[in-house]
N, C-alpha and C positions, 0 to 999 in steps of 0.2 A: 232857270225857268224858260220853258218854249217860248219864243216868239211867231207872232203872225206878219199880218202885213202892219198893220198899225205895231209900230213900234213902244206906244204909249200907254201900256198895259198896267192897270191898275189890279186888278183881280184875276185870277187864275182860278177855276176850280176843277176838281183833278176825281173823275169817280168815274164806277164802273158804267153803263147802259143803264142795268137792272136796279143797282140803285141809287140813279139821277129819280128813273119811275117809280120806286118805291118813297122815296122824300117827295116828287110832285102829288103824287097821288095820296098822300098822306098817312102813305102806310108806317112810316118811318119820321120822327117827327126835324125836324132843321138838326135842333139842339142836340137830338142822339147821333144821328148820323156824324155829325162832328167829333163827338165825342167818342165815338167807337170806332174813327178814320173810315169810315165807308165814305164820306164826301170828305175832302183834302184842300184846303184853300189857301192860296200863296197871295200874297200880294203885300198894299201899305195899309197899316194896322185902322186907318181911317176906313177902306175900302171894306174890309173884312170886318169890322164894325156895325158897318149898313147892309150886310147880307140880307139880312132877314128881312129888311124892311122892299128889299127890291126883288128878291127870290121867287118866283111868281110856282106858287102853291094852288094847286085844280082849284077853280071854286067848289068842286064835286067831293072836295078832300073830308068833308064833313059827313058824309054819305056812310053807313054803313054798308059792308059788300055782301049782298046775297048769298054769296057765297060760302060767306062765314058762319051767317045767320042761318044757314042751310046745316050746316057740320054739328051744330050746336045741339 
């Protein structure tokens, strides 16, 4: 596992750009993205545990996108 400066690394997580934005933004939900390895998480099984509860999700994530609403 890469280290930084802090030597003291409890949690690693290991994903593309596109979708770190896809799970923020709520397109992708925590639980899939794990499960489908598009987010990759290394650490101690305590740390990786508490993901979800510290993983800071848009408040906007609730939002439907116009976008889709539009194609529809």
């Amino acid at each position: 596992m890469p280290r930084g400066p802090d030597q003291n690394v409890d949690l690693f997580l290991e994903a593309t750009l596109p979708d770190m934005i896809y799970v923020w933004r709520g397109d992708v939900t925590l639980r899939k993205a794990l499960a489908s390895e598009r987010l990759r998480v290394h650490g101690t099984s305590s740390a990786q545990r508490e993901l979800s509860s510290w993983f800071g999700i848009s408040p906007l994530a609730h939002v439907r996108s116009a976008r889709t609403a539009a194609q529809s």
